[in-house]
C-alpha positions in Angstrom: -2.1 -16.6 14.8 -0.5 -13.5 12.5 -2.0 -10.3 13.4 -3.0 -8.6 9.9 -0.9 -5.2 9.3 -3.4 -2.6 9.9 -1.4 0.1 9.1 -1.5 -1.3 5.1 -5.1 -0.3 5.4 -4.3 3.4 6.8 -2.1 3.9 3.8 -4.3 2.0 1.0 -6.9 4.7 2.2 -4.9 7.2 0.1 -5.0 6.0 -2.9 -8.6 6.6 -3.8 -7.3 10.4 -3.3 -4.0 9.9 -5.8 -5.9 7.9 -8.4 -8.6 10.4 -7.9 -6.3 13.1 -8.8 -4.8 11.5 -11.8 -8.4 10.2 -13.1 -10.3 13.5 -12.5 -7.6 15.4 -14.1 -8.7 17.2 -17.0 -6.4 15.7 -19.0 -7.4 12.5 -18.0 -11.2 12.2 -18.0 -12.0 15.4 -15.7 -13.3 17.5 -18.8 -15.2 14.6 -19.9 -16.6 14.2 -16.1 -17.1 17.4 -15.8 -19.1 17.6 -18.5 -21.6 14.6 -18.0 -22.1 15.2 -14.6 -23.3 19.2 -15.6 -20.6 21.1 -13.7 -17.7 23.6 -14.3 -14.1 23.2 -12.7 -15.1 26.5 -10.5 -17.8 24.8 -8.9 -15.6 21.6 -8.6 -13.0 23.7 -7.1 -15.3 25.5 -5.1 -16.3 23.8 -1.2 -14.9 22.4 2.4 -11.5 20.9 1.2 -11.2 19.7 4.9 -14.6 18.3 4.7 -14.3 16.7 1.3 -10.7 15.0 1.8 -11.7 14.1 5.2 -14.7 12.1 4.4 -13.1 10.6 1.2 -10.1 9.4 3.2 -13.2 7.9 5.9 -14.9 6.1 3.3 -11.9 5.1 1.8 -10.4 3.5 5.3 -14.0 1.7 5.4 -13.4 0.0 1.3 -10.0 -0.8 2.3 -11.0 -3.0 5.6 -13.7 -4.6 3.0 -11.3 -5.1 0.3 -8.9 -7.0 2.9 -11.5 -8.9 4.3 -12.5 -9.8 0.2 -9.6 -10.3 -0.9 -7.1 -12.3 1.9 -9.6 -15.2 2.1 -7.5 -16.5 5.1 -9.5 -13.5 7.5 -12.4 -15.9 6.5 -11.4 -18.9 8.8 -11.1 -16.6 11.7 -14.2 -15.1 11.0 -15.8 -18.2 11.2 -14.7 -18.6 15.0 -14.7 -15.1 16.3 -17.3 -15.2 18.2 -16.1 -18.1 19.7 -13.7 -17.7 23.2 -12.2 -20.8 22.6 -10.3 -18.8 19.4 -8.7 -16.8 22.4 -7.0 -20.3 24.0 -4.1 -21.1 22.6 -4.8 -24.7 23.8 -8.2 -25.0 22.8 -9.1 -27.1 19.7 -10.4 -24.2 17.3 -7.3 -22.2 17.9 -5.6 -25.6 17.2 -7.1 -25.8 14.2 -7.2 -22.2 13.0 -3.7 -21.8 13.5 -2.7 -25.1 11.7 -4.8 -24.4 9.1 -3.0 -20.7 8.8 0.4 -22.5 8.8 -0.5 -24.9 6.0 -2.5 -22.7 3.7 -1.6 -19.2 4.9 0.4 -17.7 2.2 -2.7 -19.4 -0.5 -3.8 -16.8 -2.6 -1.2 -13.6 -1.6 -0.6 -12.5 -4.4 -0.5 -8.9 -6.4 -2.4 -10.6 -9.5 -5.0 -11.6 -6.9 -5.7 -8.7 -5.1 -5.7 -6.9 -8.8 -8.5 -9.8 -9.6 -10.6 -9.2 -6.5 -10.2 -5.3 -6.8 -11.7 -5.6 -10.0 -14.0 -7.4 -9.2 -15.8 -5.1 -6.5 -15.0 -2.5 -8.7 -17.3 -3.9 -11.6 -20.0 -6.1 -9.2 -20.3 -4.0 -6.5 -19.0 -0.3 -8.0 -21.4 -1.1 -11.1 -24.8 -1.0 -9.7 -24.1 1.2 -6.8 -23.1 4.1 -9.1 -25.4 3.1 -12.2 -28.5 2.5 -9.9 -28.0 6.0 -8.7 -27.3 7.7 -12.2 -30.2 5.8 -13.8 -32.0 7.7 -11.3 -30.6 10.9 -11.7 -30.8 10.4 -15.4 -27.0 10.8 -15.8 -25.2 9.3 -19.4 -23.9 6.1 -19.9 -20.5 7.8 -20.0 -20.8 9.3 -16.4 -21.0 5.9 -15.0 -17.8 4.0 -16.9 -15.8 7.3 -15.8 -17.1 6.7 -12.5 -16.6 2.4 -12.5 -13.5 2.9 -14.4 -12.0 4.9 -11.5 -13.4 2.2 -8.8 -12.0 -0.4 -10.7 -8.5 0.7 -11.2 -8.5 2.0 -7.4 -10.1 -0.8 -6.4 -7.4 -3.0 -7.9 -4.3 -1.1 -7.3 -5.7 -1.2 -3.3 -6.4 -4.6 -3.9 -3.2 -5.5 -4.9 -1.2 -4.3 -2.1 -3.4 -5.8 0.5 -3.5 -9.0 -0.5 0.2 -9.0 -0.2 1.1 -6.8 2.9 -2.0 -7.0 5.4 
């Protein structure tokens, strides 16, 4: 059995933080932003830098390891023994099995284009609600949320993209 890279997953953590940059820029959509969600750039400026960054690049590590498991669909035949010790056993029939089956169909579905599907996806079905749900709530515009499931989706994609390919 291939081990998965990990350290794609360390990296992809980064790029919510680039694509962040680029996105909340105010000549990008950060006026507009800005303005929906009722703040000025001081007070956007303004906090724990440490604190902020820290726990973006956290929660981004945590969206990469679902993305990968999402989008490489052959982590899902191991999932579906990995409770099982027999996996361990090189000799045992399920890690017979898994490993023909990762031999045969392993490279199935690698592909930029099909990470960039898959990133968009969770980006729209998953990114959608979760934001909109909350805004509804907090009786933000219908403009704060598509800056806010824009920038999932094209992150989402982009990290999508490359771990299809490399983990």
């Amino acid at each position: 059995m291939e081990q998965p890279n990990w350290w794609i997953l360390v990296i992809c953590a980064f790029i919510p933080l680039v694509t962040g940059a680029i996105w909340y820029n105010p000549a990008v959509f950060g006026k507009a932003w800005l303005s929906n969600a009722g703040i000025t750039i001081e007070h956007a400026r303004a906090g724990n830098k440490l604190k902020i960054f820290g726990f973006t690049y956290l929660f981004s590590l945590f969206a990469a390891y679902m993305l990968a498991l999402f989008s490489v669909h052959q982590s899902s035949i191991i999932q579906l023994f990995l409770g099982d010790p027999a996996l361990l056993d090189s000799t045992s029939a399920i890690s017979q099995f898994v490993n023909e089956a990762l031999t045969t169909y392993g490279d199935r579905h690698r592909t930029f284009s099909h990470g960039i599907i898959h990133g968009l996806e969770l980006g729209l079905m998953l990114g959608l609600p979760m934001i909109g749900i909350h805004s509804l709530f907090e009786r933000r515009s219908f403009k704060y949320i598509l800056i806010h499931v824009g920038y999932w989706m094209i992150t989402f994609a982009i990290m999508g993209a490359i771990i299809c390919v490399y983990f």
